[in-house]
N, C-alpha and C positions, 0 to 999 in steps of 0.2 A: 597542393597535395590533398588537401581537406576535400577540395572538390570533387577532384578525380575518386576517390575514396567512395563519395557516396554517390557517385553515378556507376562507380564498380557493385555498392551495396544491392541499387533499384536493378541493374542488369540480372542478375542471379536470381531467378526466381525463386527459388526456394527461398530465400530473405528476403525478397519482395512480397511472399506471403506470409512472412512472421510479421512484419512491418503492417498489413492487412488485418492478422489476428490481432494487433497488440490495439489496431486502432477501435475494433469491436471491443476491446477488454474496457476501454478507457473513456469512451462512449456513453455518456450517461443522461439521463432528463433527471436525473433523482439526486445526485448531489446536494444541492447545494437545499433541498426540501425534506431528506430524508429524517431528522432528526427532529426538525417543526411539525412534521406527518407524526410522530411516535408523542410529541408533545401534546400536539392537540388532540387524543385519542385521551387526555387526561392523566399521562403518568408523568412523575415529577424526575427530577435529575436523579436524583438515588437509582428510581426504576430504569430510566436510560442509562446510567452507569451498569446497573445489574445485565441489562439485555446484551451489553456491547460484551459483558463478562462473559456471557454465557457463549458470544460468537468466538471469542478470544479461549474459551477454555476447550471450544470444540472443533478450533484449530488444531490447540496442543495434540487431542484426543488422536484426529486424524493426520495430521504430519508426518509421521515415522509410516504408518501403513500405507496411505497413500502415496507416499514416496516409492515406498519399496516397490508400490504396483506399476510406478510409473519407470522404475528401470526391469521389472522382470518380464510386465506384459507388454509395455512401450509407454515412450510418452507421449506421444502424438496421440492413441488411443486413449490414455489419461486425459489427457487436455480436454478431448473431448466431449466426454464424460463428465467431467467439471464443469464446461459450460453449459450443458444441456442440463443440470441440477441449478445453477446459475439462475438459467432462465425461468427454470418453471419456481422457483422460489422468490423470484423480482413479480412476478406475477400474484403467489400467495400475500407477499408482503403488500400489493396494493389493496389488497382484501380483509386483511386485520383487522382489528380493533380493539383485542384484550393484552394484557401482557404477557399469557399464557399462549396465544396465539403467537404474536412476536418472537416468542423466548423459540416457538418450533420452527420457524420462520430462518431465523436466525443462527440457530444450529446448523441447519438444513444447508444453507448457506454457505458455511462458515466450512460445512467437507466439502461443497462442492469446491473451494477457492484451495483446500489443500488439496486437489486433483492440479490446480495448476501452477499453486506456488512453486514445488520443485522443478518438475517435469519443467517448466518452459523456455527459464535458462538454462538448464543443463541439457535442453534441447537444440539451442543457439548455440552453445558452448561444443556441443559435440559436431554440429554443423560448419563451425569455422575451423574445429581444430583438423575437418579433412582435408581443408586448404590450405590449412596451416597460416590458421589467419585467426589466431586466439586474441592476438594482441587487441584487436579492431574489437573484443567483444562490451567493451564500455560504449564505444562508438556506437554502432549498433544497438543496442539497445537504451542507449542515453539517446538515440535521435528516434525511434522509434515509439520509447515511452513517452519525448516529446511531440513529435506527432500526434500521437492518441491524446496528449493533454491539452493541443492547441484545437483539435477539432473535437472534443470534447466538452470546451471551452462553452462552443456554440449550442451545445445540446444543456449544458448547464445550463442557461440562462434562457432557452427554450422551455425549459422546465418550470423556471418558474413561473414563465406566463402561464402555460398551459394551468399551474396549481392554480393560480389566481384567478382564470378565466374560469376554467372547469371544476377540479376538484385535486387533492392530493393522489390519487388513484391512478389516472390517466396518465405522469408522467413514467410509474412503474411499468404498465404495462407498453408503454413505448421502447422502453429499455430493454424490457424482453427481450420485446422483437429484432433487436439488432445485436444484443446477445448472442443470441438463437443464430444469427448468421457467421458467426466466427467457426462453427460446427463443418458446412461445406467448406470451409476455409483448413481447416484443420486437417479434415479426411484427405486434400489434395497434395498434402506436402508429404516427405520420404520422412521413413522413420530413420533416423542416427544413434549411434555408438556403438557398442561390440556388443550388444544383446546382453539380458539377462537371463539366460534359461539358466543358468550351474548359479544364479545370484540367491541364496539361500539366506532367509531369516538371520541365522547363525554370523553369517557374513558381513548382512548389514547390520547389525549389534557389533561387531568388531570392527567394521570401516566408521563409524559413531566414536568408538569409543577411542580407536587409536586416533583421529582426527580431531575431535571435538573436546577431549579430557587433555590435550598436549599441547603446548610449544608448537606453532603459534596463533591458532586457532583459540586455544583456551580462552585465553583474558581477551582477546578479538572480540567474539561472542559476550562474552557478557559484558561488556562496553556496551557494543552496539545495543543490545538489550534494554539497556538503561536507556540511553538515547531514545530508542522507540517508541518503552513506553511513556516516557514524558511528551515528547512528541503527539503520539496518537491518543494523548487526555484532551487535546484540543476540538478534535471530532466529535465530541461531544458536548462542546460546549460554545465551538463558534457561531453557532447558527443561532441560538438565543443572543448571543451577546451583541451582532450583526445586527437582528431585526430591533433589541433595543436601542443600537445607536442612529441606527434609519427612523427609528420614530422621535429620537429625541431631535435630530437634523431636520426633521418637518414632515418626512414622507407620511403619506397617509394610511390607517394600519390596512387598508384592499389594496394597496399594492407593495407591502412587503414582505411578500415573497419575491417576487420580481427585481425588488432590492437586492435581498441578499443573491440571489441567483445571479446577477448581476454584477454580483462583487466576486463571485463563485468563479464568474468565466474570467477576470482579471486574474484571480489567486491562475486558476489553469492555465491563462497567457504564458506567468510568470513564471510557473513552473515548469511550463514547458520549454521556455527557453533555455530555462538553466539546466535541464534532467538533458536536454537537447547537446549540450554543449560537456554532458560529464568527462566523457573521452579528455577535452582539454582541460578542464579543469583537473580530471590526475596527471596530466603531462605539466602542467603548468605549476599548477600547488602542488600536485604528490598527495595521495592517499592517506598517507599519516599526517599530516598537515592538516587535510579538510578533516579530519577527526580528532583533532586537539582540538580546532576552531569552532567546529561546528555546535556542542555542546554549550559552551561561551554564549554563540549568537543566541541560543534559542533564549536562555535565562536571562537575558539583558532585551530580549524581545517581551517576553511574558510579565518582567517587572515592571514594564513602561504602561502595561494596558488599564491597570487600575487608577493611574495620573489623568490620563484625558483619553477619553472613551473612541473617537476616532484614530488615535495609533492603532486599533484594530484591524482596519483594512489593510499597511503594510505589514504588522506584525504579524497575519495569518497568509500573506504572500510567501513571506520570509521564509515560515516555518513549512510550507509544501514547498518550497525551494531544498530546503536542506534535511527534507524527508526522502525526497524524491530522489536528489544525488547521491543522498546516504546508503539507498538501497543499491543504485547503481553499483558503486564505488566500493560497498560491502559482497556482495555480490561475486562483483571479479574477483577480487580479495581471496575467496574460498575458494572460487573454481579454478584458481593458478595454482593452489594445492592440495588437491584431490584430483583420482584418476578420477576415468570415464565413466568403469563399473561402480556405483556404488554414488555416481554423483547428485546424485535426484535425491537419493535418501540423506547425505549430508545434509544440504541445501535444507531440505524439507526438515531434518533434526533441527539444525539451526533455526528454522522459522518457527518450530516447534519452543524453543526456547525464549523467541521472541517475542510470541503470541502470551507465553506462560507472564511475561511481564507486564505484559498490559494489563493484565488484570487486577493487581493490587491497583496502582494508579487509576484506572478508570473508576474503582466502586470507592476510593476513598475521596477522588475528586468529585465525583456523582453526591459525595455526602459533604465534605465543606461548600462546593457549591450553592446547596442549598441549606447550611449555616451561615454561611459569609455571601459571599457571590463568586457567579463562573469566574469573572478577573481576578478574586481576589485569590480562587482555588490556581491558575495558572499563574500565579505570580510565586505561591508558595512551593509549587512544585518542581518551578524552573529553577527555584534556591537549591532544592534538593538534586535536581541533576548535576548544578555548577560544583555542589561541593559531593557528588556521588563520585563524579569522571575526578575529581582532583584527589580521592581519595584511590582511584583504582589506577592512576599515575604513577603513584606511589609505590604499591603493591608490588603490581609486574605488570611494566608498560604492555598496551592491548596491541602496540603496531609498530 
């Protein structure tokens, strides 16, 4: 049945070119070098915490607007537009050098990704629900974002070399370039859902508020919140903790970048199997299940990395494992209850809210890390998530 499924997926072109878009989004030479490039421009963990804040608060900024643009002018025209900021900011970013530079870099950024964070599923969602094929939407995009994570994989660890051989620059501007090709990719596909033209400001502030302030969205949402942003405190800190355990292992410090880039394309193997497979794992586990659980794993992940310095490379497998599904799986979650009109800007509130959490976490782990160390800031904050999720258990169950 599995089978049959995803050779019905590839036949349908129009999901044969989301599958195509998603694999340009995920696509990367800059991974697993992005945060050693910010490093070695001379700013400390504090100032990569601040930077990553500054991407995360101008998410929140742009969420709700770019949302709404993407249900009233289209999302396919959104998406667009998104990547094409995408790319000429992957380009800026190989050019930096200050933290004022970065911090514009990074904003820049950080709207171009709310052009595509709503629009894309709510662009999939509205594409299946004409077949009446909503169920398949984890499917779908659990094998899709696996794809893009397995051939992504290869571009990861391309990158490193490239940093190693050349310079930190040249894998940005590689990234671009294949960025920039999701664009014709984009423009080819049909735009979906009942239009926006009567989708009014007014409207979307009341599809928010009755959706996202209620039963059973509410505590959803701020669950998953938490989740995230303990989760995405690790992005700023695995790449240092990596290349210190590659050099304590023997490797030589010219070629660890290629190290970590290398341990980059394994974390993207692993997650892509598993973002690959989300479909079965809500059929299998159930949704509320992998979100009891998932919180658990990370904080028994995070408290092991300060005992012995190699747990690192499974325990950052792990966690883009259970990032990766989480978004899936959160994801369908919304879009099974929310209409059509109005679903880009949920979606994008929600992420709006998601983004608002990363930011305490990123600027205070950015400052114990460099009181204590990175391991010792992800060990203290996976405490904090296992007794945040056991406190909002309590409260009023999120699922």
């Amino acid at each position: 049945m599995t089978d049959q499924r995803t050779v019905r997926d590839f036949s349908v072109t129009p999901v044969a070119k989301y599958y195509a878009y998603k694999t340009t989004e995920y696509v990367s030479f800059t991974a697993a070098i992005w945060i050693l490039f910010v490093r070695s421009q001379g700013l400390s963990f504090a100032e990569v915490g601040a930077l990553n804040s500054i991407w995360w608060l101008a998410l929140v900024a742009g969420e709700i607007p770019t949302g709404y643009l993407g249900d009233r002018l289209g999302r396919r025209s959104a998406m667009s537009l998104g990547t094409a900021i995408i790319a000429i900011s992957t380009v800026a970013m190989g050019l930096s050098q200050t933290f004022l530079q970065f911090a514009v870099v990074y904003a820049a950024w950080a709207i171009g990704q709310t052009f595509r964070s709503g629009s894309d599923d709510a662009w999939l969602y509205d594409l299946l629900e004409e077949t009446s094929e909503t169920h398949e939407f984890a499917n779908v995009r659990g094998r899709a974002t696996g794809i893009g994570l397995a051939i992504g994989a290869v571009t990861t660890l391309a990158g490193g070399v490239l940093a190693d051989v050349a310079n930190y620059s040249v894998p940005f501007f590689a990234t671009a370039v294949v960025t920039a090709l999701g664009i014709p990719v984009l423009l080819s596909v049909p735009e979906t859902g009942d239009g926006g033209g009567d989708f009014t400001p007014r409207k979307a502030i009341r599809v928010i508020r009755n959706r996202l302030t209620q039963p059973p969205l509410r505590s959803f949402v701020v669950y998953f919140a938490l989740l995230f942003g303990v989760v995405n405190m690790a992005y700023i800190l695995d790449q240092p903790i990596l290349r210190a355990v590659a050099v304590d292992l023997g490797i030589p410090e010219s070629a660890t970048n290629t190290a970590v880039s290398t341990s980059y394309a394994a974390f993207s193997i692993i997650a892509a199997g598993a973002t690959y497979r989300s479909g079965w794992i809500s059929d299998r586990l159930g949704v509320r299940r992998w979100f009891l659980v998932s919180p658990l794993l990370v904080a028994v992940s995070y408290a092991v990395l300060p005992i012995f310095g190699p747990l690192a490379f499974p325990v950052f497998a792990v966690v883009r494992g259970v990032n990766n599904v989480s978004g899936v799986l959160g994801n369908q979650y919304i879009n099974d209850r929310v209409d059509s009109v109005g679903r880009a800007t949920v979606l994008s509130a929600a992420g709006m809210l998601y983004s608002l959490a990363v930011v305490p976490f990123e600027l205070a782990g950015g400052v114990v890390a460099d009181v204590v160390s990175p391991t010792g800031a992800l060990a203290l904050f996976g405490g904090v998530l296992a007794v945040g999720a056991g406190v909002l258990w309590v409260v009023e169950r999120p699922i």
